[in-house]
LUMLUM-320602 format. One record per residue (C-alpha): residue number from 1; residue in one letter; z, x, y. Coordinates in pm, 1 decimal. Layout:
N
<NUM, 'A', <Z, X, Y>>,
...
END
This chain:
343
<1, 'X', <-1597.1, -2764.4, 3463.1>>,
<2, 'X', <-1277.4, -2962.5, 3471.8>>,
<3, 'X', <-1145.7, -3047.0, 3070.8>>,
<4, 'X', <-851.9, -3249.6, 2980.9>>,
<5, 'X', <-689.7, -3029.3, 2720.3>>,
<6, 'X', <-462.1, -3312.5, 2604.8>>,
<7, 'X', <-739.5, -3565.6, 2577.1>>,
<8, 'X', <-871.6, -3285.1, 2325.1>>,
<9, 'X', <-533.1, -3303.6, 2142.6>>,
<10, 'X', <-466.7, -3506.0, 1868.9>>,
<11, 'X', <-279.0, -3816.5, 1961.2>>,
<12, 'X', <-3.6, -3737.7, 1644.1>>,
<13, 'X', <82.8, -3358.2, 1810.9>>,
<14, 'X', <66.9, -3554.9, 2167.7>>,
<15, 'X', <336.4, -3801.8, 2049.1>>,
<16, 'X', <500.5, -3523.8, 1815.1>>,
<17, 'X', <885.9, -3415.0, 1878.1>>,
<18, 'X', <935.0, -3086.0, 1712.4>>,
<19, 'X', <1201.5, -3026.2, 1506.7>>,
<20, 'X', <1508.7, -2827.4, 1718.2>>,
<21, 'X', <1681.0, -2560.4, 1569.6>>,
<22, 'X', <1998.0, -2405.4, 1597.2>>,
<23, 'X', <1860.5, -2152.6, 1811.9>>,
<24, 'X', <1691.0, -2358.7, 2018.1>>,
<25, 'X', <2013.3, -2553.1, 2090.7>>,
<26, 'X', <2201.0, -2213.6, 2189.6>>,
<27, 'X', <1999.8, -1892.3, 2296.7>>,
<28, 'X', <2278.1, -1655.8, 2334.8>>,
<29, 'X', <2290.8, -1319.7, 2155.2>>,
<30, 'X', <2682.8, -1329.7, 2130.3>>,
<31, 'X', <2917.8, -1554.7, 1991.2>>,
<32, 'X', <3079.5, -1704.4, 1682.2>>,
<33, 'X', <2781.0, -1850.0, 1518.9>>,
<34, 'X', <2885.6, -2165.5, 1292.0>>,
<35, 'X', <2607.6, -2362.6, 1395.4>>,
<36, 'X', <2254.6, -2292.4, 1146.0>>,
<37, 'X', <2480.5, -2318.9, 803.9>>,
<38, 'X', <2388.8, -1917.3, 807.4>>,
<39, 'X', <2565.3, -1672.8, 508.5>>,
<40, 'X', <2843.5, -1493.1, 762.6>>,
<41, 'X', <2813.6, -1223.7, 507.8>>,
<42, 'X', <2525.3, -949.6, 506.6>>,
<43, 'X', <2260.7, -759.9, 736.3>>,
<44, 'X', <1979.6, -950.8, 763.1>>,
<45, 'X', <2211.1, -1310.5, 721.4>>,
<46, 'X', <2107.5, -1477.9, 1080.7>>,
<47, 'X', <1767.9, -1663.0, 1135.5>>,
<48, 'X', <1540.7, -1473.2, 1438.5>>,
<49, 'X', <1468.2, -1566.2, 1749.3>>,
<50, 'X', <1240.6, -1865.8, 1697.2>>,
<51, 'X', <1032.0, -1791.0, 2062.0>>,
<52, 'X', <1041.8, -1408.4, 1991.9>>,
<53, 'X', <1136.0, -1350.0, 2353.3>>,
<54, 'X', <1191.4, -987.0, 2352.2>>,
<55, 'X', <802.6, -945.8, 2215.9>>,
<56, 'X', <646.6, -1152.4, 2478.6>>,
<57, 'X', <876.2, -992.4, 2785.9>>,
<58, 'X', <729.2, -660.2, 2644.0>>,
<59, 'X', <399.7, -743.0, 2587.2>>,
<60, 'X', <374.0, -919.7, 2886.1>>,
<61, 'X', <461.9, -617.8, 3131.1>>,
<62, 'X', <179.8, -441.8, 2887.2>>,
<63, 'X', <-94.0, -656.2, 2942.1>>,
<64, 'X', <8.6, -786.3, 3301.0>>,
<65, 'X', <20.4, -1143.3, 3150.6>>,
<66, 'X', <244.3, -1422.0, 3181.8>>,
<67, 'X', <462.4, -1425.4, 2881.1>>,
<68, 'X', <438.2, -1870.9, 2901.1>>,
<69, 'X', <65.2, -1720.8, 2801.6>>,
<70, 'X', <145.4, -1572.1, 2493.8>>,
<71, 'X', <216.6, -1682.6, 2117.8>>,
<72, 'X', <295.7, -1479.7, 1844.0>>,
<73, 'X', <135.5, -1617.4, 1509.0>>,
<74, 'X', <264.8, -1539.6, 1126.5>>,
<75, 'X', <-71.6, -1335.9, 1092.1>>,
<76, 'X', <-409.8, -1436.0, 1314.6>>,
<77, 'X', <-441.7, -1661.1, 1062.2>>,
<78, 'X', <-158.9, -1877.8, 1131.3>>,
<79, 'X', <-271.1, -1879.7, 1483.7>>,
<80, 'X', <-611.4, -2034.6, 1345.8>>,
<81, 'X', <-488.6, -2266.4, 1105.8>>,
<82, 'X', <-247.7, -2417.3, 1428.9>>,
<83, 'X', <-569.0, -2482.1, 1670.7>>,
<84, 'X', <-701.1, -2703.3, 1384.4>>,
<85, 'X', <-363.5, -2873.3, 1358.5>>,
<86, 'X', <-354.8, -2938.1, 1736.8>>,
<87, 'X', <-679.1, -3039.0, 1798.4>>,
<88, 'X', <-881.5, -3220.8, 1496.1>>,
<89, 'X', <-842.6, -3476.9, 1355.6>>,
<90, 'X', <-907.4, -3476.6, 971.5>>,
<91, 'X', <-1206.7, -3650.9, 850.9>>,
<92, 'X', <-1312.1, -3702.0, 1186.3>>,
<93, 'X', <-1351.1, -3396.5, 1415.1>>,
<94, 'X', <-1578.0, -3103.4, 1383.3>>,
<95, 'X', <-1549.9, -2723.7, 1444.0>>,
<96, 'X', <-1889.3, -2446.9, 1481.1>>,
<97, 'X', <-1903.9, -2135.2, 1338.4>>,
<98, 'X', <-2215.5, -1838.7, 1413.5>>,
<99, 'X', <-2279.9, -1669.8, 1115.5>>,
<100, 'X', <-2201.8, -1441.8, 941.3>>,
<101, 'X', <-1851.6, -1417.8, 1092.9>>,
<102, 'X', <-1536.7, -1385.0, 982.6>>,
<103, 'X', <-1455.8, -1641.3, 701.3>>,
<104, 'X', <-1081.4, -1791.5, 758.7>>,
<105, 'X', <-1283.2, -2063.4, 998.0>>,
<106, 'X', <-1460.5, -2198.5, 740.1>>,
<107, 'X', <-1145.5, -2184.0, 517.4>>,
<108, 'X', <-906.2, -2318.3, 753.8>>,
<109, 'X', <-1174.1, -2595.0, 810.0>>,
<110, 'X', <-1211.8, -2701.0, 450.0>>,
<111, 'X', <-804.8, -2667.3, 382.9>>,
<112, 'X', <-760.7, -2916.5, 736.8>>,
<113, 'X', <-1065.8, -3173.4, 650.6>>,
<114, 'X', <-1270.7, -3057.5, 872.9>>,
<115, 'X', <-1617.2, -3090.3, 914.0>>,
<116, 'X', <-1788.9, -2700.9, 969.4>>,
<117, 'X', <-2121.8, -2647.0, 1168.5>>,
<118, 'X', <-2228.2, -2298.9, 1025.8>>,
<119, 'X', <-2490.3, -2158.8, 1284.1>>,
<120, 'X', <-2693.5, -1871.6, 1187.6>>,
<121, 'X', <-2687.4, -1543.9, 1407.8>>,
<122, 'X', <-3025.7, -1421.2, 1526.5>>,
<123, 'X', <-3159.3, -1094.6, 1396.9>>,
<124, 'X', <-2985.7, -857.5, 1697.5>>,
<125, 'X', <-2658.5, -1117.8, 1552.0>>,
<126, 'X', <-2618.3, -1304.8, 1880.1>>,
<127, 'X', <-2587.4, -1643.7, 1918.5>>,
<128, 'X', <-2917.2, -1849.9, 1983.1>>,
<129, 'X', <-2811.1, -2048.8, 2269.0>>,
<130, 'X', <-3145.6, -2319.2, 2210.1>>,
<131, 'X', <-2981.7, -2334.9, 1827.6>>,
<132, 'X', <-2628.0, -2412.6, 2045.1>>,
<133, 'X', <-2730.6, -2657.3, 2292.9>>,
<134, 'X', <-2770.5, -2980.3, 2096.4>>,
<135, 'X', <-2442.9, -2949.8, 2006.1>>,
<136, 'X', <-2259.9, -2878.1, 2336.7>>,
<137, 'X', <-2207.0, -3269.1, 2380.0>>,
<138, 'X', <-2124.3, -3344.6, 2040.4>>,
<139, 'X', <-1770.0, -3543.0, 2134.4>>,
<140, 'X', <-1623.4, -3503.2, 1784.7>>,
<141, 'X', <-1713.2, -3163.5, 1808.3>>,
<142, 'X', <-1346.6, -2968.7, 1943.0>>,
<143, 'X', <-1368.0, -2593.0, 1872.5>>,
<144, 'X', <-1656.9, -2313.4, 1897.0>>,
<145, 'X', <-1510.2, -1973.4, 1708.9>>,
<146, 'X', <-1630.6, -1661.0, 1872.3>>,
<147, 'X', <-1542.5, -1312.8, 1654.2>>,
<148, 'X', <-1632.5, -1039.8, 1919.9>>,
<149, 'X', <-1670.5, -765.1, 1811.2>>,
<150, 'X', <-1778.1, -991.7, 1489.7>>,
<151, 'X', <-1709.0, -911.4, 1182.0>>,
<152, 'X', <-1896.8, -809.1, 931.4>>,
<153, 'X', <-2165.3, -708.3, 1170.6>>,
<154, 'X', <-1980.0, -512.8, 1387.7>>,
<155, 'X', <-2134.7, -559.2, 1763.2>>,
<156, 'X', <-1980.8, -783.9, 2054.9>>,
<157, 'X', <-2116.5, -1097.0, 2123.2>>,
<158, 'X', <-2361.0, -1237.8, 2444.4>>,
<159, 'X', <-2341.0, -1524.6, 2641.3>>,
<160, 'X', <-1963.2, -1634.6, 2572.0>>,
<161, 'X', <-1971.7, -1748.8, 2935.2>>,
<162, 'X', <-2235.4, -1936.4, 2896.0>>,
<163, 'X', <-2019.9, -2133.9, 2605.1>>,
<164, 'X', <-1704.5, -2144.2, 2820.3>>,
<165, 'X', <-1881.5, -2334.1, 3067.8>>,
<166, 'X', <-2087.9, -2577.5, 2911.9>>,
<167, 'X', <-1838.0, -2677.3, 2654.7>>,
<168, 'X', <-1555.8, -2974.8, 2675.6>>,
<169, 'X', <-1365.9, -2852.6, 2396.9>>,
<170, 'X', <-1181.2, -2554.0, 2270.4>>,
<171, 'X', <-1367.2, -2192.0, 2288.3>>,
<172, 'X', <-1167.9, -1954.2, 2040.1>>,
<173, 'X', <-1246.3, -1591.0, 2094.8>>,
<174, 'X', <-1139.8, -1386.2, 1803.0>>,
<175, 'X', <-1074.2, -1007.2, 1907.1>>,
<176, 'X', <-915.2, -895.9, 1649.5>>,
<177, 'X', <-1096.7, -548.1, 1756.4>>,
<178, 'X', <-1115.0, -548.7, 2088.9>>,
<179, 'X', <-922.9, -231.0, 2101.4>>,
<180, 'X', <-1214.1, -41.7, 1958.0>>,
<181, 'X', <-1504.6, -164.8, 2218.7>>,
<182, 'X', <-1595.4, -59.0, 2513.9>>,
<183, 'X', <-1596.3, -458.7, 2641.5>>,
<184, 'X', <-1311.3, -640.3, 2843.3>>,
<185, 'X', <-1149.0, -864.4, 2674.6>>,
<186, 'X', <-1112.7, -1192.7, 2752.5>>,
<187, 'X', <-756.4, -1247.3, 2762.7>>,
<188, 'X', <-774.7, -1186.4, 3159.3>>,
<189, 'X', <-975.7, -1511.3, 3173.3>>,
<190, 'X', <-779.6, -1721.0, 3064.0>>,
<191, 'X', <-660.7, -1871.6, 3398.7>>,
<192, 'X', <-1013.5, -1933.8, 3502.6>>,
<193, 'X', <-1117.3, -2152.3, 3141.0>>,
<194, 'X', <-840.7, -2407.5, 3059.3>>,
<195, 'X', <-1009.4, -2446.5, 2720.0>>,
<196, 'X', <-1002.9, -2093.3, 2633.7>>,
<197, 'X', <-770.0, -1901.7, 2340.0>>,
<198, 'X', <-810.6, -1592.6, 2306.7>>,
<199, 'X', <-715.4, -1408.3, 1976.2>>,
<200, 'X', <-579.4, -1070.9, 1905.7>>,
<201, 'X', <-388.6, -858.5, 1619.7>>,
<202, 'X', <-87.8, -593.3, 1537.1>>,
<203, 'X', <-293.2, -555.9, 1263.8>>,
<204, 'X', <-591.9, -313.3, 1369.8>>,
<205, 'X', <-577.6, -111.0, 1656.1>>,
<206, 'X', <-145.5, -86.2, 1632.3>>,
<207, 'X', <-183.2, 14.3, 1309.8>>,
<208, 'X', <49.7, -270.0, 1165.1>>,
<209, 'X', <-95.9, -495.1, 924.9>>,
<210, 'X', <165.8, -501.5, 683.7>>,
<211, 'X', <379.0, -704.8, 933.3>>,
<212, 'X', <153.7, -999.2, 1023.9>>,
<213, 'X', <175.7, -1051.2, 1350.8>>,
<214, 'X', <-130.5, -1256.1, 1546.5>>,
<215, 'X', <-113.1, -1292.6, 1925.8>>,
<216, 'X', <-287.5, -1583.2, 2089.1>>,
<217, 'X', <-344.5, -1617.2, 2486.4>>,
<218, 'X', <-403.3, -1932.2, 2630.2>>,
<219, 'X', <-296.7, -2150.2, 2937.7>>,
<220, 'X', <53.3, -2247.7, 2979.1>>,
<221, 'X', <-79.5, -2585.9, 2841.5>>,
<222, 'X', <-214.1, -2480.9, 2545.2>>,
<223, 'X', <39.0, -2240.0, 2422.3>>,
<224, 'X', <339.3, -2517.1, 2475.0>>,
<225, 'X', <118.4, -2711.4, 2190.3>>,
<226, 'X', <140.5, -2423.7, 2007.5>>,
<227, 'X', <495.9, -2375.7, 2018.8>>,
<228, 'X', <548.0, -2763.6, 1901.7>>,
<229, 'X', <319.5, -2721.1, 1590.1>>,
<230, 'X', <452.6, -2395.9, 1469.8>>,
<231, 'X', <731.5, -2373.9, 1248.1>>,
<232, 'X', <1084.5, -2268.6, 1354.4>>,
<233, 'X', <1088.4, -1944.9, 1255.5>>,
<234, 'X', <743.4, -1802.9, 1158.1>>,
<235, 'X', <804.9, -1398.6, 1239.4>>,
<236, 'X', <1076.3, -1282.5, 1041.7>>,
<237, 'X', <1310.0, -1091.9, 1259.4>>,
<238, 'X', <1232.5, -758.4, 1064.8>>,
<239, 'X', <903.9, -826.8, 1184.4>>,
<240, 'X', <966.8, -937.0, 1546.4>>,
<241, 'X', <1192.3, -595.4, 1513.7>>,
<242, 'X', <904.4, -379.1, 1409.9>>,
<243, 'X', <644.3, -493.4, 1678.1>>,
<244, 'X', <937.2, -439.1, 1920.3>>,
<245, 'X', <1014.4, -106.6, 1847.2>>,
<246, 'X', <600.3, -1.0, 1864.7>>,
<247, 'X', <580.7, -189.8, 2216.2>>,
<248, 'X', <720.0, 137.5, 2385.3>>,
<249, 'X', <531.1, 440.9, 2594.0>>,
<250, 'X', <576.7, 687.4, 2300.9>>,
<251, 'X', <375.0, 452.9, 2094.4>>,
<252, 'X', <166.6, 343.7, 2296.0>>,
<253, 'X', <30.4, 641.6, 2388.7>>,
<254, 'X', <51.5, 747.5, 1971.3>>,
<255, 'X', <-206.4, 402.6, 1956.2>>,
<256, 'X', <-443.7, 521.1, 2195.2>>,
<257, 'X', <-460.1, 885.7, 2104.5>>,
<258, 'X', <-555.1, 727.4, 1752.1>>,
<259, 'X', <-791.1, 475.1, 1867.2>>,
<260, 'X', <-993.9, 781.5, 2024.5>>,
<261, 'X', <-919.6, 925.0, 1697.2>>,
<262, 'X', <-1116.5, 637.6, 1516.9>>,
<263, 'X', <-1417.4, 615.0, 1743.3>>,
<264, 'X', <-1484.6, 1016.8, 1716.2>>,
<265, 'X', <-1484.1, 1009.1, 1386.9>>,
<266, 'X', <-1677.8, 664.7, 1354.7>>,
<267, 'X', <-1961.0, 862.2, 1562.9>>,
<268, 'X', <-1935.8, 1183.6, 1284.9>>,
<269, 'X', <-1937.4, 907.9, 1009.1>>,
<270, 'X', <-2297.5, 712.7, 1141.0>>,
<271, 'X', <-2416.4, 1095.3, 1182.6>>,
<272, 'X', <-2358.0, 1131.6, 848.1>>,
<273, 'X', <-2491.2, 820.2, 699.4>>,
<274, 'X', <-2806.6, 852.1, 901.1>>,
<275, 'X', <-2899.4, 1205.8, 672.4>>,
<276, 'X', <-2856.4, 970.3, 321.1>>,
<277, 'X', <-3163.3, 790.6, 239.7>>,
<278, 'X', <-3014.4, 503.6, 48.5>>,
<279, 'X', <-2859.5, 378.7, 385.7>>,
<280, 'X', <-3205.3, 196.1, 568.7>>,
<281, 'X', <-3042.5, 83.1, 824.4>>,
<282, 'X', <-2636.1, 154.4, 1034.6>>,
<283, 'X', <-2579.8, -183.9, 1251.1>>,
<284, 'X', <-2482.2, -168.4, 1653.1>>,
<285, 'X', <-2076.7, -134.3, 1630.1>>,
<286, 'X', <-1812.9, -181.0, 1900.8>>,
<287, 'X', <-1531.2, -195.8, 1590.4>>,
<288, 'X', <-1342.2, 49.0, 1361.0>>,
<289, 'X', <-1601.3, -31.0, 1090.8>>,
<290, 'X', <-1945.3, 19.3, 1047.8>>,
<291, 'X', <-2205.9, -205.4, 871.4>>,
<292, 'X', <-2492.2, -29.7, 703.4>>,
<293, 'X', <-2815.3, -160.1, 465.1>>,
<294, 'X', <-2879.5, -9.2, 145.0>>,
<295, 'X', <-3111.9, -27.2, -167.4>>,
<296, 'X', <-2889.3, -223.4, -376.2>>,
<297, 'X', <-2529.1, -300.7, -273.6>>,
<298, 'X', <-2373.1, -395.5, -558.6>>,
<299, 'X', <-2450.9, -54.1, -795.5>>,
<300, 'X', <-2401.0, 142.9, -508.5>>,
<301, 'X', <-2031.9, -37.2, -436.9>>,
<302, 'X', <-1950.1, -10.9, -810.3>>,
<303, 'X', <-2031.2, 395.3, -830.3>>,
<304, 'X', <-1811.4, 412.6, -504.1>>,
<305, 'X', <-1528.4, 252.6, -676.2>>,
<306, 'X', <-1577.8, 446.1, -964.1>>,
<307, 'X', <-1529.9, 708.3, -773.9>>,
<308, 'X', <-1210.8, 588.9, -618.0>>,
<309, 'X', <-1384.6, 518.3, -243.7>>,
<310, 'X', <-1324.3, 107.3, -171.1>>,
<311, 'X', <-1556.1, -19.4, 80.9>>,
<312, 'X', <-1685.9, -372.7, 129.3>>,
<313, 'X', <-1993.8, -560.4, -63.4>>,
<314, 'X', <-2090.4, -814.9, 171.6>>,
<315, 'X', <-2393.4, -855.8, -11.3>>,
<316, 'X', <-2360.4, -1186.5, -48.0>>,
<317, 'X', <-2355.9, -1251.0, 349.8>>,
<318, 'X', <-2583.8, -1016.2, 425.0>>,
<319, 'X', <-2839.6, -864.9, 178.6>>,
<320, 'X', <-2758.0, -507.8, 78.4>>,
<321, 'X', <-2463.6, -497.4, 350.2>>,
<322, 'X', <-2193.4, -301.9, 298.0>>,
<323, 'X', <-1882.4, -251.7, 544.1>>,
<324, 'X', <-1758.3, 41.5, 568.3>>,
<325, 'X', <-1391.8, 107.1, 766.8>>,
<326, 'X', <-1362.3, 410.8, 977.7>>,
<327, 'X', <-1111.7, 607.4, 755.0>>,
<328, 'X', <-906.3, 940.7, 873.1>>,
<329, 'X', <-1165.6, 1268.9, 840.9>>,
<330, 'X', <-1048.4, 1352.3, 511.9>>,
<331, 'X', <-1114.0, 953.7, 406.7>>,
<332, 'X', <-1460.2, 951.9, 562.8>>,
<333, 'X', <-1561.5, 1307.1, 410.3>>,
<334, 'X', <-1447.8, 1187.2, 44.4>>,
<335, 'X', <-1711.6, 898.6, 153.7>>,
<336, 'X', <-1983.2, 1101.5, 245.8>>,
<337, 'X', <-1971.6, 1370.5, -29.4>>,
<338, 'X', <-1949.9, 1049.5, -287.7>>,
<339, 'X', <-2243.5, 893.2, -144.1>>,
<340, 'X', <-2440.6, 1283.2, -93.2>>,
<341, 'X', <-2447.2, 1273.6, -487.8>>,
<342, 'X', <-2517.9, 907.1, -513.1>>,
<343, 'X', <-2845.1, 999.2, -305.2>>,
END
C-alpha cells in the first residue's frame, strides 16, 4: 500500500517553520558561547543539545537503526501527545483505541479535540478485526493505537499486520514492554510501513523512569515532523546525560541480566497466585506485570494497602482486575504472604 504521509499531516505543521535555537544555529561543543543569553556562571548554566545526538548515535549502533529513525520524547507521553499535533486536526479528525488499553490515548485525544473511537477487545483481548473493518476507510480517521504487550491485560496483540496494511493513516505501536516478551518488535519494520511509529521507553525494561525519556521509531519522514513540532529543548541535559551513561556494555548487560531476573520471578509469582483461591483467574502475560481476577477488587486492594503492598485496582476497566507489577523476590514474597492471610 502506497500512503502519502504528508497528505496525512496537518496543513498548519506542513506550512510550519520551527522556531531555531541557538544551538541549532551553531552545533559545536567548544567555544565562547555568547549566543542563547545563557548565565556564564554555574554547572548546569548551558541549554542541551536540542537533537540529543550523542543518544541517538548510541542507540542507533544498539538497535542497528538509523539514528534519522529515532526521536527521543520528554516521556512516551510527549511522543503521543506530538502524533496528535502532527496529524489531526481538532474538531475534525479522529483517532481508535482497542480497549482496555493504556489510557493517555484517550487523554491526549480529549486535551487535542479529538474525536476517540473506543473499540472493545474480545474475550482472549485481541482485536476483532470484523469490529475494525468498517472503519479502515474512515478518511477523517488518522491514527489506530496498538499497546503490545497491552496494558492492563498484559498479552501481545494479533493481526497488527493486518492493520498496517489495510490502513491509510498512522498505525502507532506502543511497546512500552517489549523488552519483557518473547515477540519482535516492530521497530525493524519500519522501512517496510511508511505509516508506522513505533513506541518504546527508558522507563521499564532500563530501569529509568524517573528520567522520562520516550523513544519513537519511524521513517525518516515522519520523525523530521517530529523534530519541527517538538519543543527546543524537551530532555534536559541531566537527562540526555543519564540515558547516555546507561547506553554502555556494562549496563547493558546489568539490563538484561535483570530482565531475566523479572521474568523468573514473574513465573514463581503466577505459581504462587495460582495456590490462593481468591485469585479466579491470572491473564496470558508477555510484560513485567501480571493481571489476575478476584472476588472483589476493591476490599482486597484496600487490605493490601493496609498492609503496605500497592498494586493496581483496575476494577473499573475490568471487573475484579487487579495489576500486579513483578517486584524483586523479597517484593513479591511480602505480596504473597499478605494475600496467604487475606485467603
Amino acid at each position: 500500500m502506497k500512503i502519502d504521509i504528508q497528505k496525512l499531516v496537518r496543513k498548519n505543521i506542513l506550512n510550519l517553520k520551527p522556531y531555531s535555537s541557538a544551538r541549532d544555529e551553531f552545533e559545536g561543543e567548544n567555544g565562547i558561547f555568547l549566543d542563547a543569553n545563557e548565565n556564564p556562571f554555574g554547572e548546569l548554566n548551558r541549554y542541551p543539545d536540542p537533537h540529543q545526538r550523542k543518544i541517538k548515535e548510541r542507540l542507533s549502533k544498539i538497535n542497528q537503526i538509523s539514528a534519522d529513525n529515532i526521536f527521543f520524547g520528554n516521556g512516551s507521553d510527549e511522543v503521543i501527545d506530538l502524533v496528535f499535533r502532527i496529524f489531526c486536526e481538532p474538531g475534525k479528525d479522529k483517532i481508535l483505541t482497542f480497549s482496555p488499553t493504556y489510557g493517555m490515548y484517550d487523554v491526549s485525544a480529549n486535551i487535542n479535540n479529538v474525536e476517540l473511537i473506543n473499540l472493545e477487545l474480545n474475550e482472549d483481548f485481541q482485536i476483532d478485526l470484523d469490529t475494525l473493518k468498517p472503519y479502515l476507510n474512515d478518511e477523517n480517521l488518522k491514527i489506530i493505537f496498538i499497546c503490545s504487550p497491552n496494558n492492563p491485560t498484559g498479552n501481545s496483540i494479533k493481526n497488527i499486520e493486518y492493520v498496517l496494511e489495510n490502513f491509510n493513516g498512522i498505525v502507532f505501536i506502543d511497546e512500552a514492554y517489549i523488552d519483557f516478551s518473547p515477540e519482535e518488535s516492530f521497530r525493524n519494520q519500519i522501512q517496510n510501513y511508511p505509516n508506522l511509529i513505533v513506541s518504546q521507553t527508558f522507563s521499564k525494561a532500563w530501569g529509568m523512569a524517573s528520567v522520562r525519556v520516550g523513544i519513537a521509531y519511524a521513517s525518516e519522514e515522519i520523525i523530521r515532523f517530529y523534530n519541527k513540532t517538538k519543543p527546543p529543548y524537551n530532555i534536559s541535559q541531566l537527562n540526555q546525560n543519564a540515558i547516555v551513561d546507561t547506553l554502555n556494555d556494562e549496563n547493558i548487560k546489568l539490563v538484561q541480566e535483570n530482565i531475566k531476573l523479572i521474568l523468573n520471578e514473574k513465573k514463581l509469582l503466577i505459581q504462587s497466585l495460582q495456590q490462593l483461591k481468591l485469585v479466579k483467574k491470572i491473564f496470558p502475560s508477555d510484560a513485567n506485570f501480571i493481571l489476575i481476577e478476584v472476588e472483589n477488587a476493591d476490599l482486597i486492594y484496600q487490605k493490601l494497602v493496609n498492609e503496605n503492598v500497592i498494586v493496581r485496582n483496575r476494577n473499573s476497566v475490568i471487573k475484579n482486575g487487579l495489576r500486579i507489577t513483578v517486584g524483586s523476590p523479597e517484593e513479591n514474597l511480602k505480596l504473597i504472604e499478605t494475600l496467604q492471610n487475606l485467603n
